[in-house]
DRENNU-106667 format. One record per residue: residue number from 1; x, y, z of N, C-alpha, C in turn. Coordinates in steps of 0.05 Angstrom, whole numbers. Example, Ala and Ser with C-alpha at 12.3 -4.5 7.8 and 13.67 -1.06 7.14 Angstrom:
REM residues 2
  lomi    n_px    n_py    n_pz   ca_px   ca_py   ca_pz    c_px    c_py    c_pz
     1     264    -114     156     246     -90     156     264     -66     156
     2     257     -45     142     273     -21     143     258       1     157
This chain:
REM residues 347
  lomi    n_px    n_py    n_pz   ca_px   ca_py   ca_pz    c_px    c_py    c_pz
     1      16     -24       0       0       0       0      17      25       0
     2      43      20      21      55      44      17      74      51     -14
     3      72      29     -27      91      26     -56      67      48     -75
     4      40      41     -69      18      46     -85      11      81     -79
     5      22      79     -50      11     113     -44      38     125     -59
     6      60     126     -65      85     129     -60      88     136     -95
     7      87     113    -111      81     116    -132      51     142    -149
     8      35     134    -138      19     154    -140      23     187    -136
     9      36     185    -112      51     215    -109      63     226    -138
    10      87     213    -135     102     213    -163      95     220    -184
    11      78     197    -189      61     203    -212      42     246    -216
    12      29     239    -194      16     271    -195      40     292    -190
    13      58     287    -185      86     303    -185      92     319    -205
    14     102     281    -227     108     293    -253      95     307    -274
    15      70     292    -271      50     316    -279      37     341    -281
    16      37     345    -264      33     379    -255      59     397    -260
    17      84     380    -252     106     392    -265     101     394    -295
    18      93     385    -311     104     376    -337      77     391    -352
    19      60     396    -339      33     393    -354      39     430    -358
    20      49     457    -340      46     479    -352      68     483    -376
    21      89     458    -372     108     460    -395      96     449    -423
    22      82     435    -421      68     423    -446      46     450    -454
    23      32     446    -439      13     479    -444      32     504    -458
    24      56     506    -448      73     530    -456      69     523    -493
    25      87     497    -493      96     487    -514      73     494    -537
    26      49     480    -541      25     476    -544      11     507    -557
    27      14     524    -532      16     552    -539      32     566    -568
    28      60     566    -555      80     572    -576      75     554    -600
    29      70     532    -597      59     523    -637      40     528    -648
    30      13     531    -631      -5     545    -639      -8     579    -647
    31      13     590    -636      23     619    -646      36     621    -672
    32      48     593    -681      55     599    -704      37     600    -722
    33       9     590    -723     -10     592    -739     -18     625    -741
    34     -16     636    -713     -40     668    -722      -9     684    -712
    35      12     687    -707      33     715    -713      55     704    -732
    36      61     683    -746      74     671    -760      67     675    -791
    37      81     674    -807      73     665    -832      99     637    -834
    38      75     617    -827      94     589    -834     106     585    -858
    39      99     590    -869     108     584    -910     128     607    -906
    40     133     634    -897     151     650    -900     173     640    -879
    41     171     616    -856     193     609    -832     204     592    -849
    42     187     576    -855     204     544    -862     214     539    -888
    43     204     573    -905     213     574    -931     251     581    -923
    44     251     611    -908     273     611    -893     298     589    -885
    45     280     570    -874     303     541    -853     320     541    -870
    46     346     530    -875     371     520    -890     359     490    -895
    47     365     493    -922     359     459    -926     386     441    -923
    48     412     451    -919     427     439    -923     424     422    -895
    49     437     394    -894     426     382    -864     443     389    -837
    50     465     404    -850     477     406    -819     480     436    -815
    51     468     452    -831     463     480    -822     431     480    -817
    52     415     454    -821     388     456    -813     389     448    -789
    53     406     425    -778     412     416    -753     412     434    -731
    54     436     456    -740     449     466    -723     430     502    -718
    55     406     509    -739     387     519    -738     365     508    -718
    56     363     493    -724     337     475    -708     345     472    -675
    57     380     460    -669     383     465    -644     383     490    -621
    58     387     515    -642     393     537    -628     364     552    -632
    59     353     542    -648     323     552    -646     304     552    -611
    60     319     536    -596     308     533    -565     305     568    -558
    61     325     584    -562     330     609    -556     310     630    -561
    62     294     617    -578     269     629    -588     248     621    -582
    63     241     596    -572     225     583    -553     231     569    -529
    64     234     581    -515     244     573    -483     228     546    -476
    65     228     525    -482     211     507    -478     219     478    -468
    66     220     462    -443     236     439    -436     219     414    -456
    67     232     398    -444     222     365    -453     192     362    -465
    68     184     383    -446     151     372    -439     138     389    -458
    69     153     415    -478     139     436    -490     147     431    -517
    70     175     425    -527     185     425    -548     169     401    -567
    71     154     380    -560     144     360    -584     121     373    -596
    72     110     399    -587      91     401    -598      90     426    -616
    73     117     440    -612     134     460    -632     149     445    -660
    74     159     421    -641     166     400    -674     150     399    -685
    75     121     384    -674     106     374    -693      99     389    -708
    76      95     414    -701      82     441    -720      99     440    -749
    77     123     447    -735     148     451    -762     143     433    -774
    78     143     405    -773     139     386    -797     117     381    -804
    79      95     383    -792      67     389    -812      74     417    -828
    80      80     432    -829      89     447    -845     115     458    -862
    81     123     438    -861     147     418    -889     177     430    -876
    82     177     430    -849     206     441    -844     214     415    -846
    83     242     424    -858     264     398    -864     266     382    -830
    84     274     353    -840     276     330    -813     293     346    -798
    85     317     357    -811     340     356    -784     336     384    -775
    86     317     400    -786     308     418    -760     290     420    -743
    87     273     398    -751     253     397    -726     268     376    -706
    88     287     349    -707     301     331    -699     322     356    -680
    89     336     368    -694     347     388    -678     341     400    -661
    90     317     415    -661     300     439    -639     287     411    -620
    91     280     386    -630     264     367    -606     288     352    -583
    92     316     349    -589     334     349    -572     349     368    -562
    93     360     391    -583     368     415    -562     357     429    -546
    94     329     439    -560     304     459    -548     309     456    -509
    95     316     436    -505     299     436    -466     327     443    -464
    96     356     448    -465     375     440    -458     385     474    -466
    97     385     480    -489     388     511    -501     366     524    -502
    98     368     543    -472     359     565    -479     350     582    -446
    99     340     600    -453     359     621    -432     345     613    -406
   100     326     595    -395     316     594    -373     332     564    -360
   101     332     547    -374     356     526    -368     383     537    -368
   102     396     555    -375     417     556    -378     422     575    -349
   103     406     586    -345     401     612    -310     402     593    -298
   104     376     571    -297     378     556    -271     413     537    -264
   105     416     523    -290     444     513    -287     464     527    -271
   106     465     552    -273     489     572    -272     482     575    -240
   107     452     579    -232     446     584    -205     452     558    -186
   108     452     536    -192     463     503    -179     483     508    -177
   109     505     517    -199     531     511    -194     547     541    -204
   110     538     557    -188     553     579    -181     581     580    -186
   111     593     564    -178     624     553    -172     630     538    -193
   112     624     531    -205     622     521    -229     615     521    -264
   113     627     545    -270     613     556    -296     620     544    -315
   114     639     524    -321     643     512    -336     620     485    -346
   115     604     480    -327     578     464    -321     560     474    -352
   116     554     499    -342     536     524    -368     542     507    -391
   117     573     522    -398     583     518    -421     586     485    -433
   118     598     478    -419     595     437    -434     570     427    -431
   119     553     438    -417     518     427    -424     511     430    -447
   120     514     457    -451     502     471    -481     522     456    -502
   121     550     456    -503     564     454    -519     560     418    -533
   122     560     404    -512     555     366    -518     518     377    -524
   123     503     382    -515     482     384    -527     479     396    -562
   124     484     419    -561     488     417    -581     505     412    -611
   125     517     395    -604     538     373    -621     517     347    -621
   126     512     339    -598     494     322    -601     476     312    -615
   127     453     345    -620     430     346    -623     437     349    -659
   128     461     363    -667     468     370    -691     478     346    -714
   129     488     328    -690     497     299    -708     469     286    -710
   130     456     283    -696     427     264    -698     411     277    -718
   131     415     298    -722     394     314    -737     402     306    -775
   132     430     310    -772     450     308    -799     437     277    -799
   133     441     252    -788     434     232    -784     411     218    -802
   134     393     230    -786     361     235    -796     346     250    -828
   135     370     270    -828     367     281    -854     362     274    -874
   136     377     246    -882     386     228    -905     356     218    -906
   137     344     212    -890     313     197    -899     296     229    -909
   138     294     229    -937     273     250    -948     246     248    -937
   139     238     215    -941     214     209    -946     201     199    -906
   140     183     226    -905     173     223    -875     159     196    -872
   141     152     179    -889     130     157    -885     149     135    -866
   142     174     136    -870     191     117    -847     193     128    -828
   143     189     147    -818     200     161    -789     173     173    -779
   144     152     182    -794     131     187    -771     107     164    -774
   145      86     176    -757      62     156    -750      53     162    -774
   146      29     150    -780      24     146    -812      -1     173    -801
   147     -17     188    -793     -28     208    -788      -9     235    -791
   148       9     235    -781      29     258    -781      36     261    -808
   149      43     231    -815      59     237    -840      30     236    -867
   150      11     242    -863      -1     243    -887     -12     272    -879
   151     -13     287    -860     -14     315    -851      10     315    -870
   152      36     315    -861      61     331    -882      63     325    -910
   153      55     312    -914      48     303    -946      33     312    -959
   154       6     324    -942     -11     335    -957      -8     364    -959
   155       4     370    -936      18     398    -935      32     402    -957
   156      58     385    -959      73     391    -982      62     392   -1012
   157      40     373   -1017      18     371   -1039       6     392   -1035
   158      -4     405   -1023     -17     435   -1033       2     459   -1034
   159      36     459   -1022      46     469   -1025      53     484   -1053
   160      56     443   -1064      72     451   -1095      44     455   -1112
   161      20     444   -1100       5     452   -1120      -7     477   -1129
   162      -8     499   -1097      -6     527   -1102      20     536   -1116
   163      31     534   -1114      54     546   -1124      60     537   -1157
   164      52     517   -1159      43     513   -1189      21     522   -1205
   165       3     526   -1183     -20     538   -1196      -8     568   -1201
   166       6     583   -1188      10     609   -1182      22     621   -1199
   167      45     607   -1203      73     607   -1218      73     594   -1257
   168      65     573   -1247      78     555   -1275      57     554   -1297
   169      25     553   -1287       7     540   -1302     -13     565   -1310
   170      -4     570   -1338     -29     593   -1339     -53     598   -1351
   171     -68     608   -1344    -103     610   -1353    -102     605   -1373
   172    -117     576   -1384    -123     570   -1418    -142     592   -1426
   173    -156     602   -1411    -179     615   -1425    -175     648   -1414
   174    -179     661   -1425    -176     692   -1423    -194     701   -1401
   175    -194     712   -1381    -206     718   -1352    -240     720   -1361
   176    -245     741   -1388    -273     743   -1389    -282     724   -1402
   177    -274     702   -1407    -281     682   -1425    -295     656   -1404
   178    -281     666   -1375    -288     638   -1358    -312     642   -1338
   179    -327     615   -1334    -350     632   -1315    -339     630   -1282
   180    -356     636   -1271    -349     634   -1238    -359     665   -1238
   181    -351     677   -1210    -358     699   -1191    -329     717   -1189
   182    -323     742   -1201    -301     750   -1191    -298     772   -1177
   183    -277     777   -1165    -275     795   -1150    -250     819   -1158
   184    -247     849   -1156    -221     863   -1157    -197     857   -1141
   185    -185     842   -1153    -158     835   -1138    -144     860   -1148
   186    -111     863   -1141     -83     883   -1142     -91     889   -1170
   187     -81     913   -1166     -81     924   -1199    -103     927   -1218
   188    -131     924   -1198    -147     924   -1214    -151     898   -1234
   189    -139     873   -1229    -140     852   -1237    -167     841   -1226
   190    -177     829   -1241    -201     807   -1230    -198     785   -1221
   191    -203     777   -1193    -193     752   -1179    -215     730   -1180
   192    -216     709   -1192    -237     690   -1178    -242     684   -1155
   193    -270     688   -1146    -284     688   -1116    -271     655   -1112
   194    -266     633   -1118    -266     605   -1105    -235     607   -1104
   195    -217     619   -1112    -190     616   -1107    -182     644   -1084
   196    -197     665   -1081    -190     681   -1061    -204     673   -1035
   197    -224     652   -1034    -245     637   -1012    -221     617   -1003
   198    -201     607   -1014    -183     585   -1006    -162     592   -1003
   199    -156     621   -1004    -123     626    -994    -107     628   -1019
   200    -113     618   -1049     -80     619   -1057     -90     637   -1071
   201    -102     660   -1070     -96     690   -1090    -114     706   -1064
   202     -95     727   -1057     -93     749   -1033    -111     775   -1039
   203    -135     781   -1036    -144     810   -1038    -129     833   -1023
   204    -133     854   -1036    -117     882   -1021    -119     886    -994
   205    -153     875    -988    -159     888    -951    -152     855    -942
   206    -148     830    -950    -145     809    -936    -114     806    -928
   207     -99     820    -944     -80     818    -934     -70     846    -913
   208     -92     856    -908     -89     877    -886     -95     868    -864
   209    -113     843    -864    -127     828    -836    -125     805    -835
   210    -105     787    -851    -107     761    -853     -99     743    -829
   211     -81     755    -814     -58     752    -792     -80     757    -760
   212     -93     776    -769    -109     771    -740    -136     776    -748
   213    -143     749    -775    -180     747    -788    -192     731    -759
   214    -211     725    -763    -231     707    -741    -223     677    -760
   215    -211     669    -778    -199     642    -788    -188     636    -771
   216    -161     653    -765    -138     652    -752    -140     649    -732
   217    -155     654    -715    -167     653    -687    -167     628    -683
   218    -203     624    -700    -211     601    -699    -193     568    -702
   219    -167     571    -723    -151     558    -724    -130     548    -693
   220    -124     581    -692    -109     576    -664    -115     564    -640
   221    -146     563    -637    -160     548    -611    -168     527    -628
   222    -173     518    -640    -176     496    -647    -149     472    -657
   223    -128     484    -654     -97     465    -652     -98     462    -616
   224     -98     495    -608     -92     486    -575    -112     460    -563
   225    -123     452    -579    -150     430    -556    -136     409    -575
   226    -134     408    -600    -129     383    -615    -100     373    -597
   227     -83     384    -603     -57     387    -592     -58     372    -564
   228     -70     385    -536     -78     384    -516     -94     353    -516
   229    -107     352    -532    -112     332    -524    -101     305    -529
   230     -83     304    -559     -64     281    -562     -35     279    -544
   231     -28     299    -544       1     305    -527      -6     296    -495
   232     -35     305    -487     -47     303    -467     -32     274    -453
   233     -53     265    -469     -48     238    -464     -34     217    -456
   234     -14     232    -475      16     217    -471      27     225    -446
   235      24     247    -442      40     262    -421      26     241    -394
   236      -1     234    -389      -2     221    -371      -1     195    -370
   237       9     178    -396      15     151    -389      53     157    -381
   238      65     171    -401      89     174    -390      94     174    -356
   239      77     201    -348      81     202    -316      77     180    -312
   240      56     153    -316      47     136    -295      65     122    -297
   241      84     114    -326     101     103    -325     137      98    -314
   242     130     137    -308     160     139    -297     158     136    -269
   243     130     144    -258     131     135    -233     139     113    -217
   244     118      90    -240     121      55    -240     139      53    -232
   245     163      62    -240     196      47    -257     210      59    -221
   246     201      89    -216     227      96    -196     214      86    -180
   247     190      68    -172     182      59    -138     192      20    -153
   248     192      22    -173     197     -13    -182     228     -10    -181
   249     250      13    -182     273       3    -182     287      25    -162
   250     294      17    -142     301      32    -116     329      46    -133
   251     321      70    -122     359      90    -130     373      79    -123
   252     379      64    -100     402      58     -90     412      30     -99
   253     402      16    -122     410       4    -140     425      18    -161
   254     418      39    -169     421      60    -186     449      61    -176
   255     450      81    -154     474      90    -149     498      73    -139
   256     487      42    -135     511      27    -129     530      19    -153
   257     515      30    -175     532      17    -207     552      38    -214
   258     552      62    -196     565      81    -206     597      89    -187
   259     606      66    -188     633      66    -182     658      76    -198
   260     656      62    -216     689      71    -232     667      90    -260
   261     698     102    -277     690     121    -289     668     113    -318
   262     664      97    -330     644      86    -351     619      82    -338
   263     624      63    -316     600      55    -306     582      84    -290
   264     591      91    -280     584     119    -271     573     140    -283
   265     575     142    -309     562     158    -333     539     145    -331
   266     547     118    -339     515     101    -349     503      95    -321
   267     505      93    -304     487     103    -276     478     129    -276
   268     491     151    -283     477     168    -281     450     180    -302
   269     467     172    -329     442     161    -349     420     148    -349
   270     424     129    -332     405     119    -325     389     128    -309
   271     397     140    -290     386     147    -268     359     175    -281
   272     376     192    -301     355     214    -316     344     201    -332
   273     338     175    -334     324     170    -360     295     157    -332
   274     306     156    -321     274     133    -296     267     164    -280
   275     282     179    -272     274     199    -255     256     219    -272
   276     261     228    -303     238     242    -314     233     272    -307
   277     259     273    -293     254     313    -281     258     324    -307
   278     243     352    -294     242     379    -313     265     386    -328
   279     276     397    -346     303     410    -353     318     435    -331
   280     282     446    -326     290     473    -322     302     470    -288
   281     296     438    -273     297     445    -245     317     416    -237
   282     326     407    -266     348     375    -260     372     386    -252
   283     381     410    -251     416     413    -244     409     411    -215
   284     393     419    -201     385     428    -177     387     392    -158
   285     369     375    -176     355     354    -166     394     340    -170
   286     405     340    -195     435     327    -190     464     342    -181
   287     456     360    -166     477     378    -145     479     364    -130
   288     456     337    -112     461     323     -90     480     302     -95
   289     485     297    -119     508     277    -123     531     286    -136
   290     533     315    -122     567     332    -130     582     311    -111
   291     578     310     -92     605     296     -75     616     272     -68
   292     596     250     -80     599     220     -90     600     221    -132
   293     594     234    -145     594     226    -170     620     244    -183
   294     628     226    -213     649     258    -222     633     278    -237
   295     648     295    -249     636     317    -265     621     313    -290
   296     641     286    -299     633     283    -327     601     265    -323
   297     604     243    -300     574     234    -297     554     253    -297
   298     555     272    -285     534     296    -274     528     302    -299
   299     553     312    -323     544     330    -348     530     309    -362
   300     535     281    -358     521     255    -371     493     263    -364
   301     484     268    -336     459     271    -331     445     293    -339
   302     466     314    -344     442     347    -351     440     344    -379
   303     453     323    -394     462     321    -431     443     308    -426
   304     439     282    -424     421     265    -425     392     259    -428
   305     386     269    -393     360     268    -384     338     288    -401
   306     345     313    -408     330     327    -425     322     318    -459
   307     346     295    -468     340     296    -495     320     270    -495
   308     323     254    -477     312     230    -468     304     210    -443
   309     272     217    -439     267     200    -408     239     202    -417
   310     218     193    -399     208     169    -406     174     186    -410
   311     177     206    -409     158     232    -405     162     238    -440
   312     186     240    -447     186     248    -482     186     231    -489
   313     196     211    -487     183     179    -505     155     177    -506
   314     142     189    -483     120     185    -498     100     190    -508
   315     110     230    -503     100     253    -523     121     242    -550
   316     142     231    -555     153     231    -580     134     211    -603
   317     122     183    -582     106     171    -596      88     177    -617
   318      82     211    -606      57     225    -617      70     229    -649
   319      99     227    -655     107     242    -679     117     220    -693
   320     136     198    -687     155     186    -698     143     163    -684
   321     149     132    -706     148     112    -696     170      97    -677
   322     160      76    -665     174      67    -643     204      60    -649
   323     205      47    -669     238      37    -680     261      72    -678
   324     240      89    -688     250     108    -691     259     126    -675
   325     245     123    -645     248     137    -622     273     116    -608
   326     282      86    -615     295      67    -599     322      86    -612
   327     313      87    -648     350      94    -669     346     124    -640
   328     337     143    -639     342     162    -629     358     163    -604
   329     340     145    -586     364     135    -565     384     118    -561
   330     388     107    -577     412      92    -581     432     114    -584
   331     438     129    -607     448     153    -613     457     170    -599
   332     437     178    -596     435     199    -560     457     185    -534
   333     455     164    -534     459     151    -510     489     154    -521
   334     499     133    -539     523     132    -540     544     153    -548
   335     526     177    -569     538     206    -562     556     224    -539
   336     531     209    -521     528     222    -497     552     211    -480
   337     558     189    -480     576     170    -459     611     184    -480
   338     602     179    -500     640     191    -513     633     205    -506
   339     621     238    -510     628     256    -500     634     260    -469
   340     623     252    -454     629     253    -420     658     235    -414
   341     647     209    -430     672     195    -420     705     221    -437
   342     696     229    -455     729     240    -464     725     273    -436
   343     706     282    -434     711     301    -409     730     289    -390
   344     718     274    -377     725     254    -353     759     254    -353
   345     768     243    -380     793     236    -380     813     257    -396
   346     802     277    -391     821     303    -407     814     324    -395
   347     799     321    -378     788     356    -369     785     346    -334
């Protein structure tokens, strides 16, 4: 009974922690719909894969958002055809880079500023190789859920098809020759009413109010509940599950594996991947093992625990299939151990 009350705590712990960071997240993607022009961001991104990587990682700086916020800022970008390795980028650096994680870090270890700097720095190296990684697959139908990925597909299909309509393909028939309803578009041009009703030809006053129409609105609360309610979800089987795991596997199993210098990383790895804390409040929670653990374990745990634990596995579920979230941590993981382990033994 006391395993059952004990666990349950936990559980409502992580949740309420996790749940205004998901809301943040949720928020900020849904803003890209009504202050954004998405087709003008993601036209922007670098397609190349390791300047999209390395875009996508430092993109956290622009959305302050941990573990629990960032899947639902990816998901946005790739329903709306941002290249893999920058949404792959911004979903592992995002909790790790950016200015509210990087305060609290600095406030744990005062004495320690070098902490700041090799968080950020193995993170994003990290986040920039997995992204490059990921790049090579064009085709989203192997890496997301088959819902996601026929959202980005169809995205991209009306992309090229506006833009073909716009650009390449021109009126067989002379404007007064065709029937339909038209309207004064620019220049005193005549616009057809069924192509200015759908967005791909702009009237003079729509593009004076398009950005804050009652569409845009309507769009924006209607992602925040869709959103909210799949991400939702996940967010509370994750908690129930990370709870499960820390009352099913006592720490002090954990911390007995962390003796010599290899094993000690991967104890502490371990240890952020079952514990499931915040980004913004884990330097704090692994300060208590400054004086039994080394440095490079600890940076194992602030690298680590944010790109992967058991709360984003299962908001990641929502985007990418399962094989795909295992290649992710595999990656991650063993990234993560060379980089700490070469700290450890050079610094």
């Amino acid at each position: 009974m006391t395993e059952l009350y004990t666990a349950f705590t936990l559980f409502l712990s992580l949740l309420v922690e996790a749940l205004p960071f998901l809301l943040l997240g949720v928020l900020l993607s849904s803003a890209l719909l009504f202050f954004i022009d998405e087709r003008q961001l993601v036209a922007k991104m670098p397609r190349n894969p390791l300047l999209g990587a390395l875009f996508g990682s430092c993109a956290g700086f622009l959305f302050p958002v941990c573990e629990c916020g960032n899947v639902p800022v990816a998901r946005r970008l790739l329903t709306q055809g941002a290249p893999t390795s920058v949404a792959i980028g911004f979903l592992l650096a995002a909790p790790t880079i950016n200015p509210i994680v990087m305060w609290s870090t600095w406030a744990a270890f005062p004495h320690q500023p070098g902490m700041v700097f090799w968080r950020i720095l193995f993170s994003l190296i990290i986040a920039t190789i997995v992204g490059c990684v990921f790049s090579f697959q064009k085709d989203p139908w192997p890496l997301m859920q088959p819902d996601l990925a026929k959202r980005v597909m169809n995205q991209r299909a009306n992309q090229t098809s506006t833009s073909s309509a716009l650009w390449t393909k021109p009126d067989p028939l002379p404007t007064l020759l065709q029937s339909g309803t038209f309207l004064l578009g620019e220049g005193s041009e005549p616009v057809r009413l069924d192509d200015a009703a759908t967005g791909a030809v702009a009237l003079p006053y729509q593009k004076a109010f398009q950005r804050f129409s009652r569409h845009r609105v309507r769009l924006f609360l209607n992602n925040i509940v869709q959103e909210m309610r799949e991400l939702g979800a996940m967010l509370v089987l994750g908690s129930a599950t990370a709870a499960a795991i820390q009352v099913l596997a006592p720490r002090e199993l954990v911390l007995s594996l962390g003796q010599g210098p290899v094993t000690s990383i991967l104890a502490m790895m371990l240890l952020a991947a079952l514990v499931s804390i915040c980004s913004t409040v884990d330097a704090f929670f692994v300060l208590a093992f400054a004086s039994t653990f080394t440095t490079g374990s600890l940076l194992a745990f602030l690298v680590f625990g944010p790109m992967i634990d058991i709360k984003a596995i299962g908001l990641m579920i929502s985007i990418f299939k399962p094989k795909v979230i295992l290649y992710l941590f595999a990656i991650a993981a063993q990234l993560t151990l060379i980089l700490t382990l070469s700290y450890s033994y050079f610094f």
